[in-house]
C-alpha positions in Angstrom: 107.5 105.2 -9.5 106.6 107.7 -6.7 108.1 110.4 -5.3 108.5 113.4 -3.2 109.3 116.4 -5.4 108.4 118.5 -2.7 107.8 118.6 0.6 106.2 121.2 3.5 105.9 120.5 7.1 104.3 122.3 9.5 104.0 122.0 13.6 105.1 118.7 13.7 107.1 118.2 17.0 110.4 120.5 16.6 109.8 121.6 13.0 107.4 124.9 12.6 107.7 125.2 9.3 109.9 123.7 6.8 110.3 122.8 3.1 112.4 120.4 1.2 113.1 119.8 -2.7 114.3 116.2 -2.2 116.2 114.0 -4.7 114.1 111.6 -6.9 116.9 108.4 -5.1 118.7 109.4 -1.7 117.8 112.1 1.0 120.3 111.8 4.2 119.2 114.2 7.2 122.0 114.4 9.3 121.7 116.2 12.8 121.6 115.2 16.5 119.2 114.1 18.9 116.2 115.8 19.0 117.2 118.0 16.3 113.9 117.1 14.1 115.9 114.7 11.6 113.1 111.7 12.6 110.0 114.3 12.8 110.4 114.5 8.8 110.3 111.0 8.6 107.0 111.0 10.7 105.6 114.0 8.8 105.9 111.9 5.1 104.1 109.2 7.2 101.7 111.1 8.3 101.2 112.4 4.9 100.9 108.4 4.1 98.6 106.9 6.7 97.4 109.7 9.0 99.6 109.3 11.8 103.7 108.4 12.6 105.0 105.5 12.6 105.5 105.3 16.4 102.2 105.5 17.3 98.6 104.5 16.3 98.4 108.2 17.6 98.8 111.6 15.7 98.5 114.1 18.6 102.2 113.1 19.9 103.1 114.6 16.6 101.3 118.3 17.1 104.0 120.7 18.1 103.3 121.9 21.3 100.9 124.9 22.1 99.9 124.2 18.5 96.2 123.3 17.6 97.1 121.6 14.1 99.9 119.5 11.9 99.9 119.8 7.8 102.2 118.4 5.5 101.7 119.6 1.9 103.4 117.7 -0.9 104.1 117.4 -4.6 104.5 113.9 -5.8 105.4 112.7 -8.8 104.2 109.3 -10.5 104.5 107.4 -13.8 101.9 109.0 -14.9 101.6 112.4 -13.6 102.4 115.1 -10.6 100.3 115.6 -8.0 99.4 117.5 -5.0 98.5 115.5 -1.3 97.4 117.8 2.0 96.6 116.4 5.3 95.9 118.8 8.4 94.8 116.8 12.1 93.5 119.1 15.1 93.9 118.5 18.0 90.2 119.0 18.2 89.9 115.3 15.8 89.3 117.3 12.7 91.0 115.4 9.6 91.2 117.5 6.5 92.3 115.2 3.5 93.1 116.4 -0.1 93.6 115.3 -3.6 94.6 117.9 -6.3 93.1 120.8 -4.0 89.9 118.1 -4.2 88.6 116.4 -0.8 89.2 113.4 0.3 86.6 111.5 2.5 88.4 107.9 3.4 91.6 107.7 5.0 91.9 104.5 3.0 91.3 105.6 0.1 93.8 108.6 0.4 96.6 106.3 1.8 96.8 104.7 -2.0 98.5 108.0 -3.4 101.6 107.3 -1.3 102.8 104.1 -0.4 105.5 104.0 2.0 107.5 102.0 4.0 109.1 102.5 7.3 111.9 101.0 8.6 113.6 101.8 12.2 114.7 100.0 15.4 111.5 99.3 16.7 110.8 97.5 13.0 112.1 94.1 14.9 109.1 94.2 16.9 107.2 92.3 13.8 109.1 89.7 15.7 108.3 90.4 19.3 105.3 92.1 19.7 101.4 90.5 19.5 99.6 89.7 16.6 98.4 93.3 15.5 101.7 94.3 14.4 102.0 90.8 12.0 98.5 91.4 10.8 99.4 95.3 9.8 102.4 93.6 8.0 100.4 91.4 5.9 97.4 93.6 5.4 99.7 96.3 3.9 100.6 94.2 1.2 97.3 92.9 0.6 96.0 96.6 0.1 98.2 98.2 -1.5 98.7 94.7 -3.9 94.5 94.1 -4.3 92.9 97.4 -3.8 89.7 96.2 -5.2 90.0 94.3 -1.1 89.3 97.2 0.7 85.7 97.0 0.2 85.7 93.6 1.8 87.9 95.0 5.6 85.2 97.5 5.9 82.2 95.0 5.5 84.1 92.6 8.3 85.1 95.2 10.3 81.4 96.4 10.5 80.3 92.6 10.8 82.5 92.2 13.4 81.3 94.8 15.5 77.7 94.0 15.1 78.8 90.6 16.3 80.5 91.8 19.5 77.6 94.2 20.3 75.1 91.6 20.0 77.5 89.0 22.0 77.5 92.0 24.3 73.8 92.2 24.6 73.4 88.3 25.3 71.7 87.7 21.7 70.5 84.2 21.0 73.0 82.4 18.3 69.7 82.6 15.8 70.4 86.2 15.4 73.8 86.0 15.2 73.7 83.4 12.9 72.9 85.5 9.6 75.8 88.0 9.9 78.2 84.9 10.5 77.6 83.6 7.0 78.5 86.6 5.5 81.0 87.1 8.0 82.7 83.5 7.3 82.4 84.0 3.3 84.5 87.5 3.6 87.1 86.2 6.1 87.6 83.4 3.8 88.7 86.0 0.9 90.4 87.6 3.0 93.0 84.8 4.4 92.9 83.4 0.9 94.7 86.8 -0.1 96.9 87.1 3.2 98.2 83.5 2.6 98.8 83.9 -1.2 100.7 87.3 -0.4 103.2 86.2 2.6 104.4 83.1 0.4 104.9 85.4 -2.4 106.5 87.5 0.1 108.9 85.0 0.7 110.3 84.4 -2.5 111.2 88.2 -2.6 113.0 88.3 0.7 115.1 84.8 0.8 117.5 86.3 -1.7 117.2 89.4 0.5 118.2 87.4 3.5 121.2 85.6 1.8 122.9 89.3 0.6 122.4 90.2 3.9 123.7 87.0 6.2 126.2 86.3 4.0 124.8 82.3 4.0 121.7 80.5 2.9 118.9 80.6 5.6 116.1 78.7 4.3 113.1 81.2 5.4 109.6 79.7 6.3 106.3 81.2 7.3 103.7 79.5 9.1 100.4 81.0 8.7 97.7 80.9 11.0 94.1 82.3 9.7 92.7 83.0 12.8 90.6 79.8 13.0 91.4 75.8 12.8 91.9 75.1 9.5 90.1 71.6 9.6 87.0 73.0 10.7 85.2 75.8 8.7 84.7 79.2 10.1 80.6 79.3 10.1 80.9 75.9 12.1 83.6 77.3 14.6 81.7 80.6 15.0 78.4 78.4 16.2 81.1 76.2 18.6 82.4 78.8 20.0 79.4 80.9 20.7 78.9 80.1 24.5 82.4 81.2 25.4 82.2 84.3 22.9 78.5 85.0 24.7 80.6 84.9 28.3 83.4 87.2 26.8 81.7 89.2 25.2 83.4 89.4 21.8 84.1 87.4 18.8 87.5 85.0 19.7 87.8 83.0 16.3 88.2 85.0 12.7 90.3 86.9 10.6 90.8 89.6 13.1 92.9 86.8 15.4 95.6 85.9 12.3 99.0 85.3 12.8 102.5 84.8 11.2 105.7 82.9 12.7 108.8 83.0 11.0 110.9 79.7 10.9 114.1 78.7 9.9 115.5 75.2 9.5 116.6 75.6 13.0 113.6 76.4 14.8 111.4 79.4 15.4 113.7 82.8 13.8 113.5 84.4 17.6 115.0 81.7 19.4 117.9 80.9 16.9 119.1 84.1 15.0 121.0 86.7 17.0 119.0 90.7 17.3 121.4 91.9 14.8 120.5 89.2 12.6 117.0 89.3 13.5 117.1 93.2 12.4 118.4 91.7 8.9 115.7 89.2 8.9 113.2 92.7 9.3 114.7 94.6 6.5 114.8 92.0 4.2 110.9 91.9 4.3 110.3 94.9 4.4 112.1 95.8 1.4 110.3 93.0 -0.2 107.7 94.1 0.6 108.5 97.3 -1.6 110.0 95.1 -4.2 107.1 93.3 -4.3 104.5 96.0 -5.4 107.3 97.7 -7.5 106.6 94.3 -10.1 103.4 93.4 -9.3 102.1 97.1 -9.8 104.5 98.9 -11.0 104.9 101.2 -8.1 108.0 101.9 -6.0 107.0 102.6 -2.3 109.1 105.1 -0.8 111.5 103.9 2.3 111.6 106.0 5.5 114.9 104.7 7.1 114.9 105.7 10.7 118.9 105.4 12.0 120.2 102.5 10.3 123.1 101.9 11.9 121.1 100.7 15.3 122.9 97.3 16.2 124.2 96.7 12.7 127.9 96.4 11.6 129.7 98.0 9.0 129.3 95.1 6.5 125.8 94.4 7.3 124.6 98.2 6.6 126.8 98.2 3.8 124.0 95.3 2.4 121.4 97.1 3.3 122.1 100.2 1.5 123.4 98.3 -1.2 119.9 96.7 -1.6 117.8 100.1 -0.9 120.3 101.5 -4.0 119.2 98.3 -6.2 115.7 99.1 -5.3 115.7 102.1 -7.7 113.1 103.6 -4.9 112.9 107.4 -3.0 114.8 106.7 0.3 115.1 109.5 3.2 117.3 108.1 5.5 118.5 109.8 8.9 122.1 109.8 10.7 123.8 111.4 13.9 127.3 111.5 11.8 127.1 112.4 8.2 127.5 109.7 5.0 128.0 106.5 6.5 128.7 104.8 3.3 130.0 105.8 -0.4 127.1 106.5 -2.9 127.6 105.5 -6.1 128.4 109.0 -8.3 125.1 107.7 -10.7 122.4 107.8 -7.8 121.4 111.2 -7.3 121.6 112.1 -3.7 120.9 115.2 -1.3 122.5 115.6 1.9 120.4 117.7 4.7 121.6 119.5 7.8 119.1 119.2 10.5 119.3 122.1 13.7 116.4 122.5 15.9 114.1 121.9 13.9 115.8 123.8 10.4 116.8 121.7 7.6 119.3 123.2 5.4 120.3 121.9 2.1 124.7 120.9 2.2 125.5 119.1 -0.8 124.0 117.8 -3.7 
């Protein structure tokens, strides 16, 4: 379990200052566009992974002719309540903390709050390069092997002494150290991204059947970012002439990929947008379901107008499953309840008005 017991956001976008005492299951924010209902969505985000979830960016989110955005918040585990800070400047400055302690790592504060958005743009884990499949995966594979994180830094670092050298026209022989670590560490790596997104699977088929109504028999084809009949250390030393021209590193873990099949073809060229959309939820609240058994923990969903090219019936599955999930979901609407909650799921309705949320019914 984690949730929100309470929330404070400050200068982010419309909202100057606000605080919320959510419910433990179901927060609605109803209000109109522009009216900040999204912007506390963003701000629990923020409070997650440092920025919103529509932008690799925080500045966007720093209201304007402000200097700073902070969200403060209480959050309640299995195991205990605790407190989470996080202030950005303008400036850069990134203040982090822990129980009023500091925290250092963005990655390692981002394991205090797991969360999970999903919104319109969410189908772009369809459309859009290879980055946003790679985030997809690696989101599971950190928040499901923590112990992992250890390993992205020491490739990431790798990786970048690589390109600089590649940069600098190095002979392969000094390359050719780094790339044996380099290949032993991607190899963990993909091992762990494979072994997650087939796991994966077998959360979101059923997922995928509530919500078509029919079996679609789901398939992932995963590509590590190198041949998989030739070793990486080998493939690093063919490819080092081109890489020299380039000037980066073009085979590793940092080129993987994901496709999505069904036994029709490729998901994008077969399943309609709205089905597509379905496809989306249903792994992404696998993913949550996912870490809720292998962990323990429940993520928290941040549902970003859910009605977006769905019908009735089809959101009606979707809320039915984000019920099931037992998890915290805020979830924002231009028009009030959209569906009946059950009278057992404790549930808060917010009014959202220029940036003032107001408590209506509980």
């Amino acid at each position: 379990m984690t949730q929100l017991a309470r929330l404070s956001i400050e200068h982010c976008r419309i909202l100057s200052q606000v605080t919320i005492d959510p419910s433990p299951r179901m927060n609605l924010l109803v209000g109109g566009n522009g009216s900040g209902k999204s912007a506390v969505l963003e701000g629990i985000h923020l409070l997650s992974y440092g920025r919103s979830f529509r932008s690799r960016s925080y500045k966007p989110l720093i209201q304007h002719q402000a200097d700073w955005i902070r969200v403060v918040a209480k959050v309640k585990t299995v195991e205990s309540e605790v407190s989470l800070g996080i202030e950005r400047e303008r400036s850069g400055k990134l203040t982090m903390r822990y129980n009023g302690d500091d925290v250092a790592r963005l990655s390692e504060f981002a394991t205090h709050l797991p969360t999970i958005a999903i919104t319109p743009d969410s189908i772009g884990l369809l459309h859009e390069g290879p980055k946003v499949r790679r985030a997809f995966m690696d989101w599971g594979v950190f928040y499901s092997q923590q112990a992992l994180n250890d390993v992205w830094q020491r490739l990431n670092r790798l990786l970048k002494q690589r390109n600089s050298a590649l940069k600098n026209k190095a002979p392969y022989r000094e390359l050719a150290s780094w790339d044996q670590e380099y290949a032993q560490l991607a190899g963990q790596l993909s091992y762990l991204r494979s072994q997650y997104i087939q796991k994966l699977l077998e959360y979101a088929q059923p997922l995928l059947t509530q919500f078509l109504g029919q079996v679609v028999a789901l398939d992932v084809l995963y590509y590590p970012g190198w041949r998989d009949d030739v070793g990486l250390l080998e493939q690093l030393e063919q490819h080092y002439a081109r890489d020299l021209l380039l000037g980066y590193t073009t085979v590793g873990p940092h080129k993987a990929d994901i496709k999505f099949r069904c036994e029709q073809g490729v998901v994008q060229e077969v399943l309609s947008r709205g089905q597509q959309k379905l496809l989306v939820y249903a792994l992404k609240l696998a993913q949550g379901a996912y870490i809720s058994e292998d962990k323990g923990r429940r993520a928290i969903y941040l549902v970003d107008d859910l009605p977006s090219e769905l019908d009735q019936q089809s959101m009606r599955h979707v809320w039915q499953a984000l019920i099931a999930s037992e998890s915290q979901v805020w979830l924002t609407s231009s028009s009030g309840i959209l569906l009946d909650f059950p009278a057992e799921v404790a549930t808060r309705q917010f009014s959202v008005t220029q940036g003032q949320v107001t408590l209506v019914t509980e």
